[in-house]
Steps between C-alpha positions, in 0.01 A plus 500: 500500500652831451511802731305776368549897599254477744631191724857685431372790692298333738823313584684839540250660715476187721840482567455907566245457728751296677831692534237818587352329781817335630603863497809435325400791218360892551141561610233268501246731209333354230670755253846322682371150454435574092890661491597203724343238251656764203145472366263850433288573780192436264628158404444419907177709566306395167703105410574409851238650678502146771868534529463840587185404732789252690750726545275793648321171745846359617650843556187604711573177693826597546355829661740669245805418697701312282645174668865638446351775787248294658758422792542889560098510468504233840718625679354901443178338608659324798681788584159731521339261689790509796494909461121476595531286809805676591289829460185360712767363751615883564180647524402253786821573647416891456154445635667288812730772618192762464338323736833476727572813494163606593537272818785625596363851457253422774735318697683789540201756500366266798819482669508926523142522604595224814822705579317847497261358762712316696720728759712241519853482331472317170710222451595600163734783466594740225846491356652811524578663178842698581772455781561754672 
């Protein structure tokens, strides 16, 4: 049986499909897959219209991250998914020492109001600020 021009350049744009989504070529575009496949971009919208179809279906898959960069993709994803638990780690942190703070605020504000009233010498004594 003998090849005709259209299995020729289904061939080619198969094989393009390929190197485009293995991300060993430029950018995964249909106009790129037609210079890819060294066909005219009409050849592959109007001839090849299910080869076309296949390439814009498994690149969708692919979430168009090309499985040279799909690595990169996992760990970016990873990596945002630590920087959000590390973010809702410090506001709980934030929100704990609010609320420590605010006890030792009245603690202290408690502490004053007993030694005001108490004519009694307080057992807690001021540092002195300068030596004289």
């Amino acid at each position: 049986m003998m090849a005709t021009d259209h299995d020729v350049g289904g061939d080619a744009i198969t094989a393009a499909i390929q190197r485009l989504l293995d991300g060993s070529t430029g950018a995964s575009t249909t106009l790129q897959l037609a210079a890819e496949a060294g066909v005219k971009r009409w050849v592959l919208t109007h001839q090849h219209v299910d080869l076309k179809e296949e390439f814009v279906c498994r690149k969708s898959e692919a979430n168009g991250v090309s499985p040279a960069f799909q690595h990169l993709h996992a760990r970016a994803i990873d990596a945002e998914a630590a920087a959000q638990t590390l973010w809702e780690d410090n506001d709980r942190l934030r929100e704990r020492v609010a609320v420590h703070a605010q006890v030792i605020h009245e603690l202290r504000t408690e502490l004053d109001r007993r030694t005001d009233n108490n004519p009694q010498r307080s057992p807690i004594r001021s540092v002195p600020t300068s030596i004289t």
